[in-house]
TORKOL-4160 file (C-alpha; in steps of 0.2 Angstrom, whole numbers, padded with zeros to 4 digits, m for minus):
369
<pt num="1" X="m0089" Y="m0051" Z="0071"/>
<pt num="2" X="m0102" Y="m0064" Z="0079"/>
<pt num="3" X="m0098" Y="m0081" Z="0087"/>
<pt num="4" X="m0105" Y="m0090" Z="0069"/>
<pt num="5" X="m0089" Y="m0079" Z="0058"/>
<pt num="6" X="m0076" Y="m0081" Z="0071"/>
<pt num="7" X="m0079" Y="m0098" Z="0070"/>
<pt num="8" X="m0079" Y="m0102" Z="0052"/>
<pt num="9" X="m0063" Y="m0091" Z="0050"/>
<pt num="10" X="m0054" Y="m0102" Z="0064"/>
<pt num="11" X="m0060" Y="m0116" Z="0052"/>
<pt num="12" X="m0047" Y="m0110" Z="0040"/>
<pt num="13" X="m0030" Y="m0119" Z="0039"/>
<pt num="14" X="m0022" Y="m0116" Z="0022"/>
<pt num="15" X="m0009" Y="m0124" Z="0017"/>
<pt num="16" X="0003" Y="m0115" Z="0004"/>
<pt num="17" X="0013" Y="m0123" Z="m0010"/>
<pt num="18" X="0024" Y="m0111" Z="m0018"/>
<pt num="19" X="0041" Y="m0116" Z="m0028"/>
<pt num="20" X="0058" Y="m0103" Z="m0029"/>
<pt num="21" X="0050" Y="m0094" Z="m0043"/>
<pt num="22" X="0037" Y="m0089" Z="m0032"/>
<pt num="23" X="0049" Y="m0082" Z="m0018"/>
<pt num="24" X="0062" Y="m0076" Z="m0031"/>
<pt num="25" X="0047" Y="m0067" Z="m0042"/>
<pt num="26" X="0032" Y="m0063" Z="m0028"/>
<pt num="27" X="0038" Y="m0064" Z="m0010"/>
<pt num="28" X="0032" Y="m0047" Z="m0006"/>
<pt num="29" X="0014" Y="m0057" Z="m0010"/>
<pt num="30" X="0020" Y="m0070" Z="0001"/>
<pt num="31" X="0027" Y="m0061" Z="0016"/>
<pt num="32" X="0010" Y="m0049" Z="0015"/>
<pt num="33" X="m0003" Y="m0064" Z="0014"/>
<pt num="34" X="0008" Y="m0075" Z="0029"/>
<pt num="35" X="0006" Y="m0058" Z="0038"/>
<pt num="36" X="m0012" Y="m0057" Z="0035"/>
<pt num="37" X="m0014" Y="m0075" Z="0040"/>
<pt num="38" X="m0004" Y="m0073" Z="0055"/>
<pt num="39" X="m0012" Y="m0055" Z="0061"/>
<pt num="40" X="m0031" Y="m0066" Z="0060"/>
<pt num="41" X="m0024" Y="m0081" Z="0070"/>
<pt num="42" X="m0025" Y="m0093" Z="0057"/>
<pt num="43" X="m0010" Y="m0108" Z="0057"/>
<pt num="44" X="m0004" Y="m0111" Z="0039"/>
<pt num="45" X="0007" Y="m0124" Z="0032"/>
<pt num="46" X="0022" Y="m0117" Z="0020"/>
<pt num="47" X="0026" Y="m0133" Z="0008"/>
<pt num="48" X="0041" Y="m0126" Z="m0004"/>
<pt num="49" X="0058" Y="m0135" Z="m0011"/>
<pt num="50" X="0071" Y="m0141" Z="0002"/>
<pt num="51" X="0082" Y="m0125" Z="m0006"/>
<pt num="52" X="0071" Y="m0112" Z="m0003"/>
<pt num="53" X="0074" Y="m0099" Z="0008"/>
<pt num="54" X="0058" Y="m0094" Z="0016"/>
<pt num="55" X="0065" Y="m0088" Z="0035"/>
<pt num="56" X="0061" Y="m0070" Z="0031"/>
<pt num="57" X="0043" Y="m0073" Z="0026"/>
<pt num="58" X="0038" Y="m0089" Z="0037"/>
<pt num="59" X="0027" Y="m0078" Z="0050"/>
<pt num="60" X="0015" Y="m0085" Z="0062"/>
<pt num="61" X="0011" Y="m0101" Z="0067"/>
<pt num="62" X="0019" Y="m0107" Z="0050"/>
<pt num="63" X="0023" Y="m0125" Z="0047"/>
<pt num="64" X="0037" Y="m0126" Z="0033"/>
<pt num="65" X="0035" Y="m0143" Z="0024"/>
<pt num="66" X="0050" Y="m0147" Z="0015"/>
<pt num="67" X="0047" Y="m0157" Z="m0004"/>
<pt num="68" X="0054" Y="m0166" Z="m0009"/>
<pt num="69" X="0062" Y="m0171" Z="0012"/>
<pt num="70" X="0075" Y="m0183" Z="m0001"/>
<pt num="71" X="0081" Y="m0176" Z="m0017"/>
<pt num="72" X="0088" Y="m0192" Z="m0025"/>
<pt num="73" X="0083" Y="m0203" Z="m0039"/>
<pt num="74" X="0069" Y="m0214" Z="m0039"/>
<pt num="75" X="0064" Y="m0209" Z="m0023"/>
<pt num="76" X="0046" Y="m0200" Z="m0028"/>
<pt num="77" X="0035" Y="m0210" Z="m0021"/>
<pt num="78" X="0043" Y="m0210" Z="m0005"/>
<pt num="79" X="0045" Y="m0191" Z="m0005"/>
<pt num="80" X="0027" Y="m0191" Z="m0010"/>
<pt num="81" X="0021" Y="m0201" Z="0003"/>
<pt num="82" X="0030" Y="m0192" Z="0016"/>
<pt num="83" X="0022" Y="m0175" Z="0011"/>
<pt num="84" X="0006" Y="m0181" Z="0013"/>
<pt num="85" X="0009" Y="m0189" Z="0031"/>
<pt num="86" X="0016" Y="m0170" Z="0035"/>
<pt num="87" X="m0002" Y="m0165" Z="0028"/>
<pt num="88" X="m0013" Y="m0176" Z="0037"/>
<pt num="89" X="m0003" Y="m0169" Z="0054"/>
<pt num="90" X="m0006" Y="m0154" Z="0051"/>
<pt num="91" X="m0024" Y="m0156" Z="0046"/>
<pt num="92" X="m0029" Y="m0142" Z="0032"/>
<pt num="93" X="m0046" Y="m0138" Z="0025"/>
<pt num="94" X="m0038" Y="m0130" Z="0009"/>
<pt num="95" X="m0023" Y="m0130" Z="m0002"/>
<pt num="96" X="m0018" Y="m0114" Z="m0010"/>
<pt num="97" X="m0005" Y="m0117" Z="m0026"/>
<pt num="98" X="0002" Y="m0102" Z="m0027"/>
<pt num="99" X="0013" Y="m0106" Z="m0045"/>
<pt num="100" X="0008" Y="m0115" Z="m0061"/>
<pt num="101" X="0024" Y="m0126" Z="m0058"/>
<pt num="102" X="0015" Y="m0134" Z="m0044"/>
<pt num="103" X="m0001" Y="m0135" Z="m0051"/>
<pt num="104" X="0000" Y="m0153" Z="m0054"/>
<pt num="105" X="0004" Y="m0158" Z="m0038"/>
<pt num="106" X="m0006" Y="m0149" Z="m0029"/>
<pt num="107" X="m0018" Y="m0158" Z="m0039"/>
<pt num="108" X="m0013" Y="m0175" Z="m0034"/>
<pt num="109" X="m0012" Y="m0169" Z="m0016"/>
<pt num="110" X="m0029" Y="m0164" Z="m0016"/>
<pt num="111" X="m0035" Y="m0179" Z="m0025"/>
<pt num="112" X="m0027" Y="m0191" Z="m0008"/>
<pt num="113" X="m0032" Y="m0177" Z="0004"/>
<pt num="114" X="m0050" Y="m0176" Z="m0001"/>
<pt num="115" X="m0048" Y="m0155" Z="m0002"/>
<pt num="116" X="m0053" Y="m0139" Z="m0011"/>
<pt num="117" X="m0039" Y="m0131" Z="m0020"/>
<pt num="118" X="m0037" Y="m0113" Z="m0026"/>
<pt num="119" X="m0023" Y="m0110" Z="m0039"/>
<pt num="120" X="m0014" Y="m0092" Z="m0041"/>
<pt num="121" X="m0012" Y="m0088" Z="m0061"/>
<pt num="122" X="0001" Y="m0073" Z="m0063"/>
<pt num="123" X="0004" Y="m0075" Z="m0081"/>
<pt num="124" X="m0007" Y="m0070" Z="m0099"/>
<pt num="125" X="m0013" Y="m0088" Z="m0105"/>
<pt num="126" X="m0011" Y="m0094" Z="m0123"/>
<pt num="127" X="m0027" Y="m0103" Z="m0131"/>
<pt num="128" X="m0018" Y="m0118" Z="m0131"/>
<pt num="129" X="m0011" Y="m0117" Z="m0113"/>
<pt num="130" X="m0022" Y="m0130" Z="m0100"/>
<pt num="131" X="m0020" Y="m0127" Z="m0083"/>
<pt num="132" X="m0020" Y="m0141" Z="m0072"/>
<pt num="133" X="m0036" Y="m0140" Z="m0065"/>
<pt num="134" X="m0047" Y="m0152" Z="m0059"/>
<pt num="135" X="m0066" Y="m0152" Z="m0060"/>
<pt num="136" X="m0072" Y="m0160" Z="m0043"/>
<pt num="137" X="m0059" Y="m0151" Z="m0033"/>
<pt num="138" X="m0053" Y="m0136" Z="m0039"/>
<pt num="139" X="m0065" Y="m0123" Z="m0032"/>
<pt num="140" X="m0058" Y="m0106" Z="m0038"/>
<pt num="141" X="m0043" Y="m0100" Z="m0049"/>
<pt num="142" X="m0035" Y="m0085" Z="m0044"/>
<pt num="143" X="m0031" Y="m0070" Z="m0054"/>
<pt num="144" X="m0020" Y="m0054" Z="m0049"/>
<pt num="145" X="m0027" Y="m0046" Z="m0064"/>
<pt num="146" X="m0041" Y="m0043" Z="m0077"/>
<pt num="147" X="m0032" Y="m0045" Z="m0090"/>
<pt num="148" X="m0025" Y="m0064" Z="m0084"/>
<pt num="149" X="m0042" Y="m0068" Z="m0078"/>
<pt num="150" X="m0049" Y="m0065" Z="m0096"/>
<pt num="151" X="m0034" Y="m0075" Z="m0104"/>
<pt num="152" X="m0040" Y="m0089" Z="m0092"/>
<pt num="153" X="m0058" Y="m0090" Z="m0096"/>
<pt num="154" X="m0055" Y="m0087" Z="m0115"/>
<pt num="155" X="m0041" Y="m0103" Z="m0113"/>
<pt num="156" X="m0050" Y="m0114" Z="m0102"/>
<pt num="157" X="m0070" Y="m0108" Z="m0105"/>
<pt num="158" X="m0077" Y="m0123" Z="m0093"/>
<pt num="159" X="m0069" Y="m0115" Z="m0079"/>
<pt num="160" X="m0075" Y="m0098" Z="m0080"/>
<pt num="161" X="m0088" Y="m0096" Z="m0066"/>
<pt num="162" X="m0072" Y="m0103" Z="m0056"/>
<pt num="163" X="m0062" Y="m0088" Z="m0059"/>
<pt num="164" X="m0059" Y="m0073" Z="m0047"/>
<pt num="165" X="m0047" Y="m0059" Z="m0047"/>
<pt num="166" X="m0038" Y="m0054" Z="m0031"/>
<pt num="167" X="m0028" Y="m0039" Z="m0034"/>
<pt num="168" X="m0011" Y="m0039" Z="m0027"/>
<pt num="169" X="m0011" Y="m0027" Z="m0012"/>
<pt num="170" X="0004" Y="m0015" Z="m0008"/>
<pt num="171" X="0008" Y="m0003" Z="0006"/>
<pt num="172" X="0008" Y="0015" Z="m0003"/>
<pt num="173" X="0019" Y="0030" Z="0006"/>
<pt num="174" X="0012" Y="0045" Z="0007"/>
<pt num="175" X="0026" Y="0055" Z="0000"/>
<pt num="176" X="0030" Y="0056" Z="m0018"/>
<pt num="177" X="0047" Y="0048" Z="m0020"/>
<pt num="178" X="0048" Y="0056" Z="m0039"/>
<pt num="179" X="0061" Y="0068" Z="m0041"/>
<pt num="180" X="0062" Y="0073" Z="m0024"/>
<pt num="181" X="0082" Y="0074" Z="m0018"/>
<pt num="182" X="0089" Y="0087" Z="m0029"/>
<pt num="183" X="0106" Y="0085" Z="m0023"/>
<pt num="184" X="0110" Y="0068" Z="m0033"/>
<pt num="185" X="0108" Y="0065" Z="m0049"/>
<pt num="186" X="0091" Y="0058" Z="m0056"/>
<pt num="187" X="0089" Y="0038" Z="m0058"/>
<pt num="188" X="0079" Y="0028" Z="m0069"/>
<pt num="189" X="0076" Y="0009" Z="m0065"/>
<pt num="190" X="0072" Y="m0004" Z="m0080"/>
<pt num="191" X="0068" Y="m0020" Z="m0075"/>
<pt num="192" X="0064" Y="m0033" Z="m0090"/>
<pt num="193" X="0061" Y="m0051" Z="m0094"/>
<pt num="194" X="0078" Y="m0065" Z="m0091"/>
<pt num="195" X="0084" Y="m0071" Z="m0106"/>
<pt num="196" X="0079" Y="m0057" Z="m0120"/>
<pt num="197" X="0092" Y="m0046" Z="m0122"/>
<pt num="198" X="0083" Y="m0035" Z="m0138"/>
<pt num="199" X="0069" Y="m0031" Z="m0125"/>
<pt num="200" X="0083" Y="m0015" Z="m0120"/>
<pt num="201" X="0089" Y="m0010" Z="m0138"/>
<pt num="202" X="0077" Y="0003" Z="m0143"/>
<pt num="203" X="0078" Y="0009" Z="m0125"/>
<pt num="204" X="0100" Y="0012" Z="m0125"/>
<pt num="205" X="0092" Y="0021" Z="m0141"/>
<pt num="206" X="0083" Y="0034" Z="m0134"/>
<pt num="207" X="0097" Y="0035" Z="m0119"/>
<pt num="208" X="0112" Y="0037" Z="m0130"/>
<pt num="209" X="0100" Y="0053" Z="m0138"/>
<pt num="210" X="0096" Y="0061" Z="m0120"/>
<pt num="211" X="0114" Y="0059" Z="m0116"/>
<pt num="212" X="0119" Y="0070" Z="m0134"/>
<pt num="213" X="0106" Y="0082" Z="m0128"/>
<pt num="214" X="0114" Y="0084" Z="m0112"/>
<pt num="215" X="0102" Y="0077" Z="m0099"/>
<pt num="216" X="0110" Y="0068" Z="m0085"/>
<pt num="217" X="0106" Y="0053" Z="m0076"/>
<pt num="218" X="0108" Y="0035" Z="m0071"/>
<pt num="219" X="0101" Y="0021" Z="m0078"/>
<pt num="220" X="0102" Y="0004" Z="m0068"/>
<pt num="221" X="0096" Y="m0011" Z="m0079"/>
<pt num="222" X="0090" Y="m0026" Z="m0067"/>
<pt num="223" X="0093" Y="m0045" Z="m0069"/>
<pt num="224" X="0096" Y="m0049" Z="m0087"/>
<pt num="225" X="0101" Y="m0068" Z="m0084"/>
<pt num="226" X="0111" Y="m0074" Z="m0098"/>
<pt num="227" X="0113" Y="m0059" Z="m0109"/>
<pt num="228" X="0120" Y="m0051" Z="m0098"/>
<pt num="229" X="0138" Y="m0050" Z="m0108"/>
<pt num="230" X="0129" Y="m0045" Z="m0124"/>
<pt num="231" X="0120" Y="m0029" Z="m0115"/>
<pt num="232" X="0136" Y="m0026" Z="m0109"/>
<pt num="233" X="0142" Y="m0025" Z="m0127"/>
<pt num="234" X="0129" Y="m0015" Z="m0134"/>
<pt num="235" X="0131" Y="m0002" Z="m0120"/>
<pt num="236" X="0150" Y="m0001" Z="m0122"/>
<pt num="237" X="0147" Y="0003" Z="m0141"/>
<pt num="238" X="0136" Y="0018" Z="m0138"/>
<pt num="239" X="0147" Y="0023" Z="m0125"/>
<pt num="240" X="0133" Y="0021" Z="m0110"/>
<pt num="241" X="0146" Y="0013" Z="m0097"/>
<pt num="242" X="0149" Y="0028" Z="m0086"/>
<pt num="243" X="0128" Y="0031" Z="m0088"/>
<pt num="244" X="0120" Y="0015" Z="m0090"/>
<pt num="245" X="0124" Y="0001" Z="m0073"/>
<pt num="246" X="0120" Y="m0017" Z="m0074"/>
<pt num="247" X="0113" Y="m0021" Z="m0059"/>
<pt num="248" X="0110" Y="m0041" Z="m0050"/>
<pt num="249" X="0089" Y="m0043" Z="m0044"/>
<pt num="250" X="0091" Y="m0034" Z="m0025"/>
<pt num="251" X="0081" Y="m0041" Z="m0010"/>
<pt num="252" X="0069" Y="m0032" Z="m0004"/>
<pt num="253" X="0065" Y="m0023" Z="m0020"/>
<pt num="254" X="0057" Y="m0008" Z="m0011"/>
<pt num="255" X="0075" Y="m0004" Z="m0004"/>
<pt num="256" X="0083" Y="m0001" Z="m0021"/>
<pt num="257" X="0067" Y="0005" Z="m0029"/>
<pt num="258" X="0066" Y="0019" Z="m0018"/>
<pt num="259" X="0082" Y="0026" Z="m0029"/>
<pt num="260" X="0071" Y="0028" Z="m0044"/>
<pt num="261" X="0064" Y="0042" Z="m0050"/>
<pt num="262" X="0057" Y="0034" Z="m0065"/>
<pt num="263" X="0053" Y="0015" Z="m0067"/>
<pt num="264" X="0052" Y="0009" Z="m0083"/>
<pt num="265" X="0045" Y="m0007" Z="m0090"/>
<pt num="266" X="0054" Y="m0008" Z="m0107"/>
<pt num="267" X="0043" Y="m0022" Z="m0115"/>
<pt num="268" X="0026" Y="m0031" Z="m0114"/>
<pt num="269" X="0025" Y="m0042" Z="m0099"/>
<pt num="270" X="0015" Y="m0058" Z="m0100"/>
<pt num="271" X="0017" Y="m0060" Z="m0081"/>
<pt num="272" X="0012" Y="m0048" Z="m0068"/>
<pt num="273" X="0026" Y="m0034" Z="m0066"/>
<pt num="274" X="0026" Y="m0034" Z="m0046"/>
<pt num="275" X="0043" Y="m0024" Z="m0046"/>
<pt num="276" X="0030" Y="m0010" Z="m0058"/>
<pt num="277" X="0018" Y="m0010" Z="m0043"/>
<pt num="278" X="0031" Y="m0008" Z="m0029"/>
<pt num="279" X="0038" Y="0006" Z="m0039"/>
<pt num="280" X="0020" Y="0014" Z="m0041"/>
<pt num="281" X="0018" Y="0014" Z="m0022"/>
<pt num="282" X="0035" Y="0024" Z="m0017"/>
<pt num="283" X="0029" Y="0037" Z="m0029"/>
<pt num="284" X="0040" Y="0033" Z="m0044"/>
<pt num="285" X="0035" Y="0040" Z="m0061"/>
<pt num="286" X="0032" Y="0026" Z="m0072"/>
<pt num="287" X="0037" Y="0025" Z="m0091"/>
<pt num="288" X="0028" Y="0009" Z="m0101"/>
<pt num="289" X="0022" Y="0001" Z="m0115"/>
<pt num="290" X="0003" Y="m0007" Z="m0116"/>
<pt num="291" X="0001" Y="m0024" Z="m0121"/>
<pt num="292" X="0001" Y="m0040" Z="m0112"/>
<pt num="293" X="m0004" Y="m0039" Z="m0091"/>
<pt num="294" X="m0005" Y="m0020" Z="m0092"/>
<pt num="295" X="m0020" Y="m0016" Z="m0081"/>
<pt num="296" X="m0009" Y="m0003" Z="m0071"/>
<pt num="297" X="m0004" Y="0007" Z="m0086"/>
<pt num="298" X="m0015" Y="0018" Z="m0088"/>
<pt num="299" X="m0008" Y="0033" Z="m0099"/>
<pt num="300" X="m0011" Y="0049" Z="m0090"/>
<pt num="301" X="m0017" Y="0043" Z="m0074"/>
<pt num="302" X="m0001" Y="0033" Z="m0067"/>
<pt num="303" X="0012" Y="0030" Z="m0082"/>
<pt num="304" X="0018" Y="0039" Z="m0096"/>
<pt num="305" X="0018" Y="0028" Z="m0111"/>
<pt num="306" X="0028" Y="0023" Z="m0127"/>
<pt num="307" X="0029" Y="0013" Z="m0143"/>
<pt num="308" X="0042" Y="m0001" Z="m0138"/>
<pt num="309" X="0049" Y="m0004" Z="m0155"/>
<pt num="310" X="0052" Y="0015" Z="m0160"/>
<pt num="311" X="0067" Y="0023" Z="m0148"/>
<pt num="312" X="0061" Y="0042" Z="m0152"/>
<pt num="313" X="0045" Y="0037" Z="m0144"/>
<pt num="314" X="0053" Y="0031" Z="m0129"/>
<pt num="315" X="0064" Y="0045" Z="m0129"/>
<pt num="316" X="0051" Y="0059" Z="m0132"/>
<pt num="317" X="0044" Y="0051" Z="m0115"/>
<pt num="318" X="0057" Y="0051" Z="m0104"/>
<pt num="319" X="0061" Y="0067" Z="m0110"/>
<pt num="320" X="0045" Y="0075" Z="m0106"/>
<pt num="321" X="0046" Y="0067" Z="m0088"/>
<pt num="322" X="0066" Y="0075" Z="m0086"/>
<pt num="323" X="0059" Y="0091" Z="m0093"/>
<pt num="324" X="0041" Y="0093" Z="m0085"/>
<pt num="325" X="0045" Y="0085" Z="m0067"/>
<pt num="326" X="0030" Y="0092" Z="m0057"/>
<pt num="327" X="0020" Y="0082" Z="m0072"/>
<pt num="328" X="0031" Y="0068" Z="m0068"/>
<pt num="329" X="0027" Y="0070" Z="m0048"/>
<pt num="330" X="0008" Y="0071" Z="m0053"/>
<pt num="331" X="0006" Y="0056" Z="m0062"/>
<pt num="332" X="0018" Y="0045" Z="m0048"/>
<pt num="333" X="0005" Y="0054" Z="m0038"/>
<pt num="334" X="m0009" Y="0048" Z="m0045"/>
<pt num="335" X="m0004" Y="0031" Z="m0048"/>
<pt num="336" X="0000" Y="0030" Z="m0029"/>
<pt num="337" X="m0020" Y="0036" Z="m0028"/>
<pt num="338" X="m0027" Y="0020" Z="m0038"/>
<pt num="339" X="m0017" Y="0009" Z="m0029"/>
<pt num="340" X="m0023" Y="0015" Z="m0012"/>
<pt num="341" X="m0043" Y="0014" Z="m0019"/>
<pt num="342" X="m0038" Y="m0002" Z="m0030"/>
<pt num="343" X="m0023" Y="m0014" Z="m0024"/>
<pt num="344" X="m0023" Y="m0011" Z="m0002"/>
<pt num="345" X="m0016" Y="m0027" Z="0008"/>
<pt num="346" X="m0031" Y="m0027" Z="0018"/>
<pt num="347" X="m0042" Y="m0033" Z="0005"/>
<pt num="348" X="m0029" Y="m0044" Z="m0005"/>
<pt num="349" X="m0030" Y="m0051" Z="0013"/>
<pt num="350" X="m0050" Y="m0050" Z="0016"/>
<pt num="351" X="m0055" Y="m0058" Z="m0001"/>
<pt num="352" X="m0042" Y="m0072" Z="0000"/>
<pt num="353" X="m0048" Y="m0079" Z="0015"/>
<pt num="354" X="m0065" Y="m0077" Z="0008"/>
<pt num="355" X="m0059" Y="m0088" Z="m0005"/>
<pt num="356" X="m0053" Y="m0100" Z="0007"/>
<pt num="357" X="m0070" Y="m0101" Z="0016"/>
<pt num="358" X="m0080" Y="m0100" Z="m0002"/>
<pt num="359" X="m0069" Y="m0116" Z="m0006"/>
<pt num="360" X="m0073" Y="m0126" Z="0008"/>
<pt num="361" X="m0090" Y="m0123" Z="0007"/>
<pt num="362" X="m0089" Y="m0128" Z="m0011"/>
<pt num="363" X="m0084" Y="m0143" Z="m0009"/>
<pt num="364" X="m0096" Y="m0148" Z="0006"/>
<pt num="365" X="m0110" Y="m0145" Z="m0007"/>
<pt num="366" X="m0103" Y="m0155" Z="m0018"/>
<pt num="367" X="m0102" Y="m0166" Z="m0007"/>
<pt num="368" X="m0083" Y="m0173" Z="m0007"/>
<pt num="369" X="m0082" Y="m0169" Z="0012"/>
């Protein structure tokens, strides 16, 4: 690297504005990019909600920025102006938003700090859905996908020489987790969206058949939120309880991951599925549906795929995995394989940063410096 990179990298201090849903659904991302940051030298400020527990992921030279410092009534401005005073201390060339949520104030901030922003989009976007963009100083939108960064451009078409897609970057093992300890009794993992309870019906379907036919498992259903006591209902009618466990969201997600043989995604996901991509790079076999952010379903090549709405389909899947388990270990295999050449932390890392710079530069030539 020559004198003239190593000092426009130094010339990078990101400050990140995240909110809980961003350490509740993505603090894998978080942890690996404040690594990154840290491992390059780089200072970063961390601006996220008084409540948020960020200890385990604040690497580096981090600065955690506390919003808002005073969570009372009427007191906006004042938490507001405080923020910026931590800003201007800390002295950032770009903000990274790294949730809708906070778009707007990111904005703002941007806006009274005179600086590029970059704004992560992990979610399909509607046609009617505006992001809270600004023209002078939003230089790039970010997206973990193809299939967001196409819902973005086709929502908000004046912004589309803005958009780039980072892919999400992982750490794959190099053993094949799938079906590989025969002295326990095979697990399957579904993970779903919080607050759709029908999202598992057809799926208890096709489970209540395998269990007539004599297979034997364990299926461990992930966060369900309020419909929790309805699943439980429905699985105490098919006379799932001894098979089917309701399982609370489990920190870190690799750690109870690693249990699964199969992962299943039992309906379309507007949002990226991290949990999907974790379970890709432990070797888990994947059972899916297309539709939505599916870019790593890819029938054949890393997931076996199903009709959602019809329970046979989904059951004629899971069956063929249970049945054909060196098929099952070949496709976690190869889905391990395309997240090694497509998703690598390294270059999540290298094409972030390269975003950072890109922004600043932006900005100088447009000139707002």
């Amino acid at each position: 690297m020559n004198q003239h990179q190593t000092a426009e990298k130094e010339a990078v201090r990101p400050a990140l504005i995240i909110s809980k849903h961003t350490v509740s659904l993505y603090s894998p991302l978080l942890e690996r990019l404040m690594v990154g940051l840290a491992g390059e030298s780089i200072p970063a400020a961390l601006v996220c909600p008084p409540d948020c527990d960020v200890d385990s992921i604040a690497y580096g030279a981090v600065e955690v920025i506390r919003h808002p410092a005073i969570s009372l009534p009427l007191m906006t401005r004042q938490n507001r102006k405080k923020l910026i005073q931590h800003l201007a201390a800390f002295k950032p060339t770009v903000l990274h938003c790294l949730c809708e949520s906070k778009g707007s104030l990111t904005r703002q901030l941007s806006r009274q700090l005179d600086l590029p922003y970059l704004l992560t989009v992990n979610s399909i976007r509607k046609k009617w859905q505006q992001l809270p963009v600004s023209s002078k100083y939003c230089a790039k939108i970010i997206a973990p996908a193809e299939s967001i960064a196409v819902s973005i451009t086709g929502a908000n078409p004046g912004f589309a020489d803005r958009v780039v897609q980072i892919n999400i970057g992982t750490f794959v093992e190099e053993t094949t987790g799938c079906f590989s300890d025969t002295n326990r009794l095979p697990g399957m993992i579904a993970i779903g969206h919080h607050g759709n309870g029908s999202q598992f019906e057809n799926l208890l379907g096709a489970v209540k058949h395998l269990v007539t036919e004599d297979y034997q498992f364990l299926l461990f259903i992930v966060g369900t939120g309020r419909v929790e006591t309805a699943l439980r209902k429905s699985i105490t009618k098919l006379g799932l309880s001894q098979i089917v466990i309701i399982i609370p969201e489990l920190k870190p997600w690799r750690a109870f991951l690693a249990a699964g043989d199969i992962f299943i995604q039992p309906a379309p996901s507007n949002d990226f599925n991290l949990p999907l991509l974790e379970a890709m790079s432990l070797g888990t076999a994947v059972a899916a549906c297309r539709g939505g952010v599916d870019d790593l379903i890819i029938q054949g090549q890393t997931a076996a795929v199903f009709d959602p709405n019809d329970k046979l389909s989904i059951k004629k899947t899971l069956q063929e995995l249970f049945d054909r388990r060196e098929f099952a270990r070949k496709l976690a295999a190869g889905a391990q394989q395309y997240l090694r050449e497509n998703h690598t932390v390294s270059q999540m890392i290298s094409s972030t940063l390269q975003a950072y710079q890109d922004a600043q530069n932006w900005l100088k030539h447009r000139g707002h410096s």
